[in-house]
C-alpha positions as CSV (number, residue, x, y, z in Angstrom):
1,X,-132.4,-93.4,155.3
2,X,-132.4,-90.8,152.3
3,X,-136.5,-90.0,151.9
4,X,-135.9,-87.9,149.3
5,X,-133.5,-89.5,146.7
6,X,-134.6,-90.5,143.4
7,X,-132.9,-92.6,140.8
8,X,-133.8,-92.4,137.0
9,X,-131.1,-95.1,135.7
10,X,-133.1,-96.4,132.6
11,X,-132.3,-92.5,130.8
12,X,-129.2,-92.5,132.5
13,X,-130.0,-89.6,134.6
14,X,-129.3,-89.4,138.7
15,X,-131.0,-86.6,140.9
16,X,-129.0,-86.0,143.3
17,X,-131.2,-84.2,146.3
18,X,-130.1,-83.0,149.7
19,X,-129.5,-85.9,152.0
20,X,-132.7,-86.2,154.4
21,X,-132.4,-85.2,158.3
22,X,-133.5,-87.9,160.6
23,X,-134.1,-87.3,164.6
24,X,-130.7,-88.3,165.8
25,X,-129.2,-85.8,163.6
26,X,-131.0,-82.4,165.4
27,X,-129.9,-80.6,167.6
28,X,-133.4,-80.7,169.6
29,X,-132.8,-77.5,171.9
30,X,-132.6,-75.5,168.9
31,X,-135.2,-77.7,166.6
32,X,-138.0,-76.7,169.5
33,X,-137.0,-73.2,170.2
34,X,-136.7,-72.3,166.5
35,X,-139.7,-74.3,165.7
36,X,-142.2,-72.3,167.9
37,X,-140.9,-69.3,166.6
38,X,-141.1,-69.9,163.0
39,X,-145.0,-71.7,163.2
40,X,-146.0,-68.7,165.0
41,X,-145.8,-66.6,162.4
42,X,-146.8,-68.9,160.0
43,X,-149.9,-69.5,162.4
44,X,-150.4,-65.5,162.7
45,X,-150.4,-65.2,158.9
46,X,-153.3,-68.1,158.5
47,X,-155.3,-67.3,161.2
48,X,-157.8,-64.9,159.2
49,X,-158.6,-67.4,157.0
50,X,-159.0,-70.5,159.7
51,X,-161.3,-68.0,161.1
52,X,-163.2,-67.4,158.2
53,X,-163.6,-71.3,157.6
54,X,-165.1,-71.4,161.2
55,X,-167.9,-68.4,161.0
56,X,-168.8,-70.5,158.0
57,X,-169.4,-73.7,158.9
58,X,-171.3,-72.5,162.5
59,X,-173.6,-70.6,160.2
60,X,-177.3,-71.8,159.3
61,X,-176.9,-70.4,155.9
62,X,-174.5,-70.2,152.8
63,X,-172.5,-67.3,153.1
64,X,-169.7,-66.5,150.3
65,X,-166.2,-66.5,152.1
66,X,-165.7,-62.7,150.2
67,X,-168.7,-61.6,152.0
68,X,-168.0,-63.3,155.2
69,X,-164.8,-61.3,155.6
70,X,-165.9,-57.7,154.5
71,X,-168.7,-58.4,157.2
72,X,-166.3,-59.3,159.9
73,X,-164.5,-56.1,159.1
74,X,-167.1,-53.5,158.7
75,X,-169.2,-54.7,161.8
76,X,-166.7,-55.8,164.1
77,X,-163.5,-54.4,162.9
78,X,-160.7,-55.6,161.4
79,X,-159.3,-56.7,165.1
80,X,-162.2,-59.1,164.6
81,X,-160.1,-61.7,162.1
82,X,-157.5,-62.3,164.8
83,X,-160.2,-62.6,167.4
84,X,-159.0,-65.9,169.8
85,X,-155.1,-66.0,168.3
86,X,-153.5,-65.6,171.7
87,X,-155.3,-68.3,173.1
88,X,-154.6,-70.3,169.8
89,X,-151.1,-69.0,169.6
90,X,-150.5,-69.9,173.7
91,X,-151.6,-74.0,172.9
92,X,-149.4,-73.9,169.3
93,X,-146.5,-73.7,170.8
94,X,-146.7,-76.6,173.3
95,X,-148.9,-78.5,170.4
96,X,-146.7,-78.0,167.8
97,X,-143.6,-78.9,170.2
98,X,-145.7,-82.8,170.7
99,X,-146.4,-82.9,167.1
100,X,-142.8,-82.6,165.7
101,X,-141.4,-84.4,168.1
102,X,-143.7,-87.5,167.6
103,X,-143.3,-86.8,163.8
104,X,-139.2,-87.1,163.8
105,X,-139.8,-90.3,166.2
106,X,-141.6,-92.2,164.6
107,X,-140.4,-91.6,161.2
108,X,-137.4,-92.2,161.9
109,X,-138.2,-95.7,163.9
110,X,-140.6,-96.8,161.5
111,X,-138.5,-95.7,158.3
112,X,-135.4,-97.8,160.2
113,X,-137.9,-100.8,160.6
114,X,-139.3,-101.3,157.6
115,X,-136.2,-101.0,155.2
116,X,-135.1,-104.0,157.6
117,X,-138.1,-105.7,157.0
118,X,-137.0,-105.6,153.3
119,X,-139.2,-102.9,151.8
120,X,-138.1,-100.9,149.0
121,X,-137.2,-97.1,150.3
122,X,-140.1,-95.4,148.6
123,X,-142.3,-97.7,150.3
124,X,-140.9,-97.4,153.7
125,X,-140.6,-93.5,152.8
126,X,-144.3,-93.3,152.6
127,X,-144.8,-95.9,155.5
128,X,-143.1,-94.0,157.6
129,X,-144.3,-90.7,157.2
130,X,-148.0,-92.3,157.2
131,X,-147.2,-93.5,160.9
132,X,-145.4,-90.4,161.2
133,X,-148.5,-88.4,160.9
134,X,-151.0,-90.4,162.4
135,X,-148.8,-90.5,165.9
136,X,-148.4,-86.9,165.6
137,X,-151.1,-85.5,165.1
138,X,-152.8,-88.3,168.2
139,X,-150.1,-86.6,170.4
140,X,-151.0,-82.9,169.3
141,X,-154.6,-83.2,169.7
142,X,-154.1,-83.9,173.5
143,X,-152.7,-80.3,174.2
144,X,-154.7,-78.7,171.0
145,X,-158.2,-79.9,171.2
146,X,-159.1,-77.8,174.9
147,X,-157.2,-74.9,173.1
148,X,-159.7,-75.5,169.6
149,X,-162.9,-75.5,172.0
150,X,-161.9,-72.1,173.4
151,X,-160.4,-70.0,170.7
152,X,-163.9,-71.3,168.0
153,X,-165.5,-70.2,170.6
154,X,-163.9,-66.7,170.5
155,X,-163.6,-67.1,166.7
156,X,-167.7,-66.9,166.4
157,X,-168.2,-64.8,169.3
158,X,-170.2,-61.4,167.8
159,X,-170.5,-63.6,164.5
160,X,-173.1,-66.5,165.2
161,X,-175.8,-64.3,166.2
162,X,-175.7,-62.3,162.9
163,X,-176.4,-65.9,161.1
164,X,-179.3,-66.4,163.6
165,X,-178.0,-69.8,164.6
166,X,-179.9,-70.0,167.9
167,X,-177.5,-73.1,169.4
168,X,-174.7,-70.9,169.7
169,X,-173.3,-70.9,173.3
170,X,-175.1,-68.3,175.1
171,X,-171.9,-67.0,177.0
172,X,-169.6,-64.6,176.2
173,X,-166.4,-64.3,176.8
174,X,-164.0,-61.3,177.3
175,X,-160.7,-63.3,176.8
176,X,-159.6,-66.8,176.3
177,X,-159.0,-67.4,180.5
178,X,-162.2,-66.0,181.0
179,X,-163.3,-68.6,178.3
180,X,-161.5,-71.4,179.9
181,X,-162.9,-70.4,183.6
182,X,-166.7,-70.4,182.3
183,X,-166.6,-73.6,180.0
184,X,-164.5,-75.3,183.2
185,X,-167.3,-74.4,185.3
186,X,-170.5,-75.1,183.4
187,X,-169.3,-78.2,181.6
188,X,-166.5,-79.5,183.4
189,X,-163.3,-80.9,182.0
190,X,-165.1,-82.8,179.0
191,X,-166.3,-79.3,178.2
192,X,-162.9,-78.9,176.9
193,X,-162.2,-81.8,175.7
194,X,-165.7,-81.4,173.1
195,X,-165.2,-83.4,169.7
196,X,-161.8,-84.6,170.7
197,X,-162.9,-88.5,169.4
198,X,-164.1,-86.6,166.0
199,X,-160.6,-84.3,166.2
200,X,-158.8,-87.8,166.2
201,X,-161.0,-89.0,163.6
202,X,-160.2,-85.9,161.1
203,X,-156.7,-85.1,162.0
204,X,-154.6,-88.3,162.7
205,X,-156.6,-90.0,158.9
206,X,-155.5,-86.4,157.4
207,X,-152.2,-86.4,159.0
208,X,-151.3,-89.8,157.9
209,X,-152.7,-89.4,154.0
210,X,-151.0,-86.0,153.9
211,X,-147.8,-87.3,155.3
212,X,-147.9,-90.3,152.5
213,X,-149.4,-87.9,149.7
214,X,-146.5,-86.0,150.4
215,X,-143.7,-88.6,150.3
216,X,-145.3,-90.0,146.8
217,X,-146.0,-86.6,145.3
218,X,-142.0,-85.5,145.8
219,X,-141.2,-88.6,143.7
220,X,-144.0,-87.8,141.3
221,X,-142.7,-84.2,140.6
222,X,-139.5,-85.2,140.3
223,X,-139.3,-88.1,137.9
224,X,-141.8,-85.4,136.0
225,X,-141.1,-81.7,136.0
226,X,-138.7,-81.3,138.7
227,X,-135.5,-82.4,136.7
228,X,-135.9,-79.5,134.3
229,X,-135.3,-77.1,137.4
230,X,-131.9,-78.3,138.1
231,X,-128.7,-77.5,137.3
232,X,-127.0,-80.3,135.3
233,X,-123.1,-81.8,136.0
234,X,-120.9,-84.3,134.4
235,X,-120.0,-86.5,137.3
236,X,-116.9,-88.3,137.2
237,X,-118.4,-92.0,135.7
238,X,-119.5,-89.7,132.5
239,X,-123.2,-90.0,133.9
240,X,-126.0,-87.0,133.3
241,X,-126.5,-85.8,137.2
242,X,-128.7,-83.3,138.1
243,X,-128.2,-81.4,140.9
244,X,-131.3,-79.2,142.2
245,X,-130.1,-76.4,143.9
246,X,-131.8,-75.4,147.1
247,X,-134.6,-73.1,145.4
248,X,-135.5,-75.5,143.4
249,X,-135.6,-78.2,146.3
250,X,-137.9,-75.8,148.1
251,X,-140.1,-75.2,145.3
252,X,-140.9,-78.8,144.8
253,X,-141.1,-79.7,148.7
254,X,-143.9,-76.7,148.4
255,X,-145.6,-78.0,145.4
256,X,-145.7,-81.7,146.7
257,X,-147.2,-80.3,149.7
258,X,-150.0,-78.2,148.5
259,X,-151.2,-80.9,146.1
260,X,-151.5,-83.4,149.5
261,X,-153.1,-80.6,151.4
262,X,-155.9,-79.9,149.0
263,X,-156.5,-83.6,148.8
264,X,-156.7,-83.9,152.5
265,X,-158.5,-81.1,153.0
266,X,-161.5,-82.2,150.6
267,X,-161.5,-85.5,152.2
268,X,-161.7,-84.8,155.9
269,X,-164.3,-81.3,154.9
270,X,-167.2,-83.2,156.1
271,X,-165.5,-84.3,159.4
272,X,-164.0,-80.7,160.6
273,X,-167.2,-79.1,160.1
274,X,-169.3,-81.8,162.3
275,X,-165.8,-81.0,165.1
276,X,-166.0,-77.5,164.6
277,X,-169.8,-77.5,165.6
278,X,-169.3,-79.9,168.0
279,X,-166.8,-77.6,170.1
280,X,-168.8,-74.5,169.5
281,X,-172.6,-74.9,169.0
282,X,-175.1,-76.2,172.2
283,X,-177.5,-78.7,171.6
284,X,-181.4,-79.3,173.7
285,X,-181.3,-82.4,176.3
286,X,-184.4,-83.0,177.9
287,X,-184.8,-78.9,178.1
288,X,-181.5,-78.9,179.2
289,X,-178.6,-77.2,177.2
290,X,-175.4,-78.7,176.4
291,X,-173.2,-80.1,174.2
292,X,-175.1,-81.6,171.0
293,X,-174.3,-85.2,169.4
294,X,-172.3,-86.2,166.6
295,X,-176.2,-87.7,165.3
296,X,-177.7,-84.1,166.3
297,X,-175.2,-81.8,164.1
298,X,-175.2,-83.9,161.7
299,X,-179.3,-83.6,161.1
300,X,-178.9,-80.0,161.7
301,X,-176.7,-79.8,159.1
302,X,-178.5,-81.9,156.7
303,X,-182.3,-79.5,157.3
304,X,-180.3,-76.1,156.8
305,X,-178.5,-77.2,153.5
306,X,-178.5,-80.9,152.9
307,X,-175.3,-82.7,152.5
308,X,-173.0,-79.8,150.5
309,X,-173.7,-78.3,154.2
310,X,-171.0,-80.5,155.5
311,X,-168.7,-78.5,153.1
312,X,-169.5,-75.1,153.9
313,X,-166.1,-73.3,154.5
314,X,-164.7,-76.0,152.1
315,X,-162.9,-72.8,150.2
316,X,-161.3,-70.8,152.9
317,X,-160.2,-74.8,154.4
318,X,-158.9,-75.5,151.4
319,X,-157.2,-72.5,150.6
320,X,-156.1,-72.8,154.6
321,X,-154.6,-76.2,154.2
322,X,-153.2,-75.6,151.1
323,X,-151.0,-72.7,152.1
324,X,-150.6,-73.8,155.3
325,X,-149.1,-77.2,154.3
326,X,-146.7,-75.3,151.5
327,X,-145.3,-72.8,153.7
328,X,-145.5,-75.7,157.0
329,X,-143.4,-78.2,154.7
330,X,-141.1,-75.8,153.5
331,X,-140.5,-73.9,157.0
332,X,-140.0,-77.3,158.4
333,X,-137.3,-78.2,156.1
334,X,-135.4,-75.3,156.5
335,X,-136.3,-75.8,160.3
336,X,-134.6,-79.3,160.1
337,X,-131.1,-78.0,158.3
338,X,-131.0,-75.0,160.6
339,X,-131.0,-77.3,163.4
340,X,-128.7,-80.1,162.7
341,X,-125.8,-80.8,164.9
342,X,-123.3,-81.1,161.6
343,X,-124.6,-79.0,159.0
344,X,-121.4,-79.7,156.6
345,X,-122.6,-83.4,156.5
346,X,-125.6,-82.5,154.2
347,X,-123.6,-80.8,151.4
């Protein structure tokens, strides 16, 4: 099934786009080894800013992002930004690996489906990249949410205390295993596995919407501004066909992607930052410490700031998911076409 074609045959007009690359077609040996490669670096180039997001939404008071960042750097050294990363880094690569595997699966199980149910393709498109998300990022979050709890709580170590948030974990840790060993201990296995309802909550919702927004906004730039990027050919039935060439395919895949990320990420703002203090902050029990409620962080939130606390870090996660879902999306393309078993089959 072709996700990406799109027909304009009222002007006359056919887009012809690169033929879409479904599971079966991948060569997977290559797809996973090239694939944890390629989101490392992607990962490595992000991670200041996912980090900046996080000091932000621990904190007890509204801090500008720019002055967030120049603190980091002259207090703790630039070193500071990429604090947690190998810990992060280790869990991406097994995450990641879960997530586009589920993704390819069940998009292309659920695309196959539903066009033999009778849907029309764009609707099964966005149905099945909906689904797509939704079981991928449920799949990621079992490898990625023990990895979150640890490398936030890197991310904020040195960082809490200078925003005087007292429920900050009182440990401190000198690496990520040493991180892993003393939450283990202290809290157990559930230590780890802190906010992992609210992670499901935030990411498989933002997965799935992304995933659709995605599918419909490729359709929406085309049939708009996308047809005045490609290059145009007489086919032989005398029709007008434009033919995008694979800049131009990119540049639309990246567009289409950052205009479903913002959305996402302005939806789901509230949710990350109650997960993110979830996983990182302590709560009081009876005069014992420990991991605070969903009911808790949310009052706490509400006292220091009122509700526009919940979007604290909304900038730098914005900014984050933005950038991260242009150069995901068009990484993962090229990822796909590098990996296929018969790559003259898509020309």
């Amino acid at each position: 099934m072709n996700l990406s074609a799109a027909e304009e045959e009222s002007s006359g007009q056919e887009i012809h786009i690169p033929a879409d690359i479904d599971w079966e077609m991948l060569d997977k040996s290559k797809f996973f080894f090239l694939g944890a490669a390629l989101f490392s670096g992607v990962s490595a180039a992000l991670y200041p800013v996912v980090l900046l997001k996080t000091r932000q939404q621990v904190a007890q008071t509204q801090v500008s992002c720019i002055k967030t960042g120049f603190s980091i750097v002259k207090n703790e050294g630039f070193r500071a930004l990429y604090r947690g990363f190998g810990t992060s880094l280790t869990g991406t690569i097994p995450a990641r690996a879960l997530y586009m595997g589920a993704l390819e699966v069940t998009k292309s199980n659920v695309g196959t489906a539903t066009v033999g149910l009778g849907f029309s393709e764009p609707t099964a498109a966005t149905i099945a990249n909906a689904a797509a998300g939704l079981s991928a990022a449920m799949a990621a979050q079992l490898v990625w949410t023990p990895i979150d709890v640890v490398s936030q709580r890197l991310m904020v170590q040195g960082g809490v205390a200078c925003h005087g948030n007292s429920s900050a974990s009182a440990c401190k840790y000198v690496n990520g295993i040493d991180a892993f060993r003393k939450i283990l201990s202290t809290d157990g296995p559930r230590g780890l596995y802190r906010g992992f309802g609210i992670s499901i909550l935030t990411y498989a919702p933002s997965n799935a919407v992304w995933w659709a927004s995605y599918s419909v906004a490729q359709r929406v730039v085309w049939s708009g501004i996308g047809c005045y990027f490609c290059k145009k050919h007489e086919d032989e039935n005398g029709l007008n066909a434009l033919r995008p060439d694979s800049k131009t395919v990119m540049a639309v895949q990246g567009l289409s992607a950052a205009m479903a990320g913002g959305m996402s990420a302005l939806i789901t703002m509230p949710l990350d930052t109650i997960k993110t203090r979830l996983q990182v902050l302590d709560g009081e029990d009876n005069g014992r410490r420990g991991g605070p409620t969903v009911a808790q962080t949310v009052r706490n939130l509400v006292r220091e700031g009122g509700w526009m606390a919940c979007y604290r870090g909304l900038g730098p996660r914005w900014a984050s998911m933005s950038m991260s879902a242009t150069t995901m999306i068009t990484t993962y393309e090229f990822l796909k076409r590098m990996s296929t078993k018969n790559r003259e089959a898509l020309t």
